[in-house]
N, C-alpha and C positions, 0 to 999 in steps of 0.2 A: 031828323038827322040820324042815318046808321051808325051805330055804335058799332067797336069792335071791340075781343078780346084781345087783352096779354098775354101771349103766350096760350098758357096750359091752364092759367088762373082762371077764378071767376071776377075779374074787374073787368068794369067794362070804361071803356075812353071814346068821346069823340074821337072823327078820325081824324083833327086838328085839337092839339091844347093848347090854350093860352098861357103866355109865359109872362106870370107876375114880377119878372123883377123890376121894368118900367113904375110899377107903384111907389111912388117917394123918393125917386129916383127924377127922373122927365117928367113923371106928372104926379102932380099935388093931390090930395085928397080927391077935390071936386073935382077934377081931369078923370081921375083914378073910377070915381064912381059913375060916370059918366059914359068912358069907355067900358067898364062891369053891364052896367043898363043895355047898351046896346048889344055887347055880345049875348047877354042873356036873353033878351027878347028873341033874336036869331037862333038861337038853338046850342050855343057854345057853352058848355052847363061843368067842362073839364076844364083846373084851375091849377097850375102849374108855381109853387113859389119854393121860399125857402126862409128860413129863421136868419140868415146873415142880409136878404134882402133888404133895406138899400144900405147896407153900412158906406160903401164908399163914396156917397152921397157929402158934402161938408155938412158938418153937424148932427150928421143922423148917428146913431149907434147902434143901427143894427134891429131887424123886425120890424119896422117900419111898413115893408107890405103885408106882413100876414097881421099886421094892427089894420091896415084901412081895409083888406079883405073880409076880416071878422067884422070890425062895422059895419060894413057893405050887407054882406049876411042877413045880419040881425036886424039890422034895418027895412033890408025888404024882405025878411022871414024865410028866406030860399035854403037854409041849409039843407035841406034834405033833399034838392032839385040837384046838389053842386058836390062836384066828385073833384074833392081838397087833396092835394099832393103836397107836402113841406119835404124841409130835409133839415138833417143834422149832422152835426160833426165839424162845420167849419169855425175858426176865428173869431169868437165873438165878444174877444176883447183879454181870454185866459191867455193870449198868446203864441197857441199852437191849434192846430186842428186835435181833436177828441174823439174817439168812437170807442172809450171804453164804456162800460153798463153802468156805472156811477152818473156817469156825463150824462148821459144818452137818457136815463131818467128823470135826472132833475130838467134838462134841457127840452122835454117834450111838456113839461107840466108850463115852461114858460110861452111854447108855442102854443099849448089850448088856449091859454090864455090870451093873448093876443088875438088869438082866430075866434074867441068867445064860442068855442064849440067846446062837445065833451069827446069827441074822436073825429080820426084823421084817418081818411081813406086811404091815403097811400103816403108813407114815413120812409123818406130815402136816408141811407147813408151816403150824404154828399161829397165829404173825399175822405179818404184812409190816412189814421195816423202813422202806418208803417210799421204798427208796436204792438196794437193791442190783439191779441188771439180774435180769429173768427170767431170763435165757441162765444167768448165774452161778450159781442157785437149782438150776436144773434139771441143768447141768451137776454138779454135788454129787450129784445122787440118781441121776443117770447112771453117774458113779464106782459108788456104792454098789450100785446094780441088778448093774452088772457082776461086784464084786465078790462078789455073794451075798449082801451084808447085809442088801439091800431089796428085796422082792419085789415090791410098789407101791408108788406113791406120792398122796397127796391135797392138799388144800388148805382152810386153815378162815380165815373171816373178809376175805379178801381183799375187794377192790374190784372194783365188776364189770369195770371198763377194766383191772386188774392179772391179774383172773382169765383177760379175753379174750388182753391181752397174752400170757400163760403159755402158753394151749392155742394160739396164734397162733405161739409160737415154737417150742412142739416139732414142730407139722405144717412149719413153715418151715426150721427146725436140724435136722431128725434128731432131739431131743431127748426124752425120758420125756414122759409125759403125765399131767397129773394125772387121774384117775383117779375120784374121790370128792372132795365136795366138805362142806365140813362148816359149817352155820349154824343159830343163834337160831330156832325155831321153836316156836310152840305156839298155844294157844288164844288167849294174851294177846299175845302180838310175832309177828305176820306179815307187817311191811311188810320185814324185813331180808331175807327168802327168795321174797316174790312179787313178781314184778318182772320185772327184768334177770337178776338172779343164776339164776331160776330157769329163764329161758327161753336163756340162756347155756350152763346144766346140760344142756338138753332137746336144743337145738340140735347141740352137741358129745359124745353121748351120757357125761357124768359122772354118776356115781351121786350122791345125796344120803344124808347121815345128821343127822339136825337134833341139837341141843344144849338142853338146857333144855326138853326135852320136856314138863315137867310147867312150865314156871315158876318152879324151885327149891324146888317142894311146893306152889305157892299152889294148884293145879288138884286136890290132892287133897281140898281144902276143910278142913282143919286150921287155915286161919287165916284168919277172919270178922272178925275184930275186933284193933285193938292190941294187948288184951294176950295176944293168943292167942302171938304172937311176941316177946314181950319178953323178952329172955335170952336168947333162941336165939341158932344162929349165923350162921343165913340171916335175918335180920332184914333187913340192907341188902340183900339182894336179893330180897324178897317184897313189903315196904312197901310198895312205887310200887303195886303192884297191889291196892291195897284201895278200890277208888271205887265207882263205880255200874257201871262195862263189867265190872269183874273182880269182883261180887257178879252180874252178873246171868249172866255165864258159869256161875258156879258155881250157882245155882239152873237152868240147863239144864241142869247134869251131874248134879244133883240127881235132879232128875225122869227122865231117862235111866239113870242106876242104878239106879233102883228099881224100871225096869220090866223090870232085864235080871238084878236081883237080885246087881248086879255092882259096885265102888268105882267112887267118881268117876276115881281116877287110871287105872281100865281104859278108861272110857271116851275120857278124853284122850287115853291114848296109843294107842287104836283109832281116833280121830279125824285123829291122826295119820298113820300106816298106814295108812290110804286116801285121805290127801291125793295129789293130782295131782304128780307130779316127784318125789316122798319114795321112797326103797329101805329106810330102815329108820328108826326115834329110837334117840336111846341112849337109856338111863333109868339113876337109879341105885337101892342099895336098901341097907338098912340091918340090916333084918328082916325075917322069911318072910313077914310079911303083902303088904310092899312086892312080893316074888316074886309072890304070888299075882295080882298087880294087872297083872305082864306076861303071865301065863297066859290071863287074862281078857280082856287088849286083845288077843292073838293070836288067842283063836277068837272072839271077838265080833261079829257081823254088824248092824253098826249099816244101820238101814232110811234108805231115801233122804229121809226127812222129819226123820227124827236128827239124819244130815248136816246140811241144808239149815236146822236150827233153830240147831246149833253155829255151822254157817257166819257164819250173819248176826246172831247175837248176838257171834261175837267181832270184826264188821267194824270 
């Protein structure tokens, strides 16, 4: 599988990563290592999570996938095959989001721990307290780089003034650089990644990797109607998208699967992957079908007319 780079850095990413938060969440440990096994045999070696992973799960409290991740690991010996992504900064029971250098240290000592490794490829700032200075955030992952814990560093959710702020202090401080930048993207939400944020990316060579690649499944067209979702547990996050924009996206991905004899979710997320500023989606997967649908959006060669019909149906 070709790897790509981020940006200006040297990390390198499949050009699909798996998004850990399904882990102890939808599926159970044995699910959890099950679905690991089979992406890894295939080639999918980039692992996308995060330290609040699955808290809103009932009874979880949070780290729950980067604990079965770290099992997984150690288990079948692969650390050194697998290019670990967490993040920090969210909720994790102190009551507010955190990204001061106090937090940000103790709270990376709890994710080695759980990922039973001794460093982490790529340590995101998950979302912005609002409060704490850039200098301090990065000063933290500076610590840690030096230390060996953190070999990069990225940024998810920020503000485009918070994001300029960051890359504006470590060319001004001497400081790390964020690296990778991480947002909401897909066929249905494109105003949060086109813009500022992405011409910011572009400008200051940051890699991108989007979030909600599919919608939280809506794009794989499983949910046409209410009660196609009712019970689930992505319900609150699929609903908003049942109108006229998000039926007529999905009757173009209709029509484009069936002429490439491929899922709709290959197609999204090949729509994806050849968006302008995009390095990689994450996606997640539950079941070998869900795999089969990153195999398909990696060699998929969608024609300029494809594009250009995606394009302007999900304007």
């Amino acid at each position: 599988m070709k790897k790509k780079k981020f940006g200006s850095s040297a990390l390198e990413t499949d050009p699909l990563i798996f998004g850990g938060n399904v882990f102890g969440w939808t599926l159970n440990e044995k699910e959890s290592f099950k679905i690991l096994d089979e992406l890894f045999e295939k080639g999918y070696h980039t692992i996308d999570t995060a330290d609040v992973y699955s808290r809103w799960a009932e009874g979880n409290n949070g780290g729950e996938s980067e604990t079965i991740i770290g099992k997984w690991m150690k288990d079948k010996g692969v650390r050194d095959q697998i290019s670990l992504h967490t993040k920090v900064g969210s909720d994790m029971g102190q009551g507010a989001k955190d990204i001061s250098k106090s937090y940000i240290l103790k709270a990376v000592e709890d994710s080695l721990k759980r990922l039973k490794t001794d460093y982490i490829d790529l340590y995101y700032t998950h979302w912005d307290d609002d409060k704490t200075p850039v200098e301090e955030t990065l000063e933290a992952y500076q610590k840690l780089i030096k230390e060996g814990k953190v070999r990069h560093i990225g940024a998810s959710n920020l503000s485009p003034s918070r994001l300029q702020d960051s890359l504006n202090a470590a060319k001004n401080s001497d400081l790390p650089k964020y690296e990778v930048f991480q947002q909401q993207y897909n066929l249905v939400e494109r105003n949060d990644f086109e813009g500022d944020i992405k011409n910011i990316c572009n400008e200051n060579g940051v890699g991108v990797a989007t979030y909600f690649s599919l919608a939280s499944g809506f794009l794989t067209g499983k949910y046409r109607k209410e009660e196609d979702f009712e019970g689930k547990q992505r319900k609150d996050f699929v609903k908003k998208y049942l109108n006229r924009k998000g039926l007529e996206i999905l009757d173009a991905l209709d029509q484009i699967s069936a002429n490439h004899n491929v899922s709709n979710a290959g197609v999204a997320l090949a729509w994806v992957i050849n968006r302008p500023g995009v390095t990689a989606p994450i996606a997640s997967a539950t079941k070998s079908s869900h795999i089969k649908a990153f195999d398909e959006a990696i060699s998929l060669d969608l024609s300029e007319d494809e594009m250009n019909k995606l394009n302007e149906v999900s304007k």
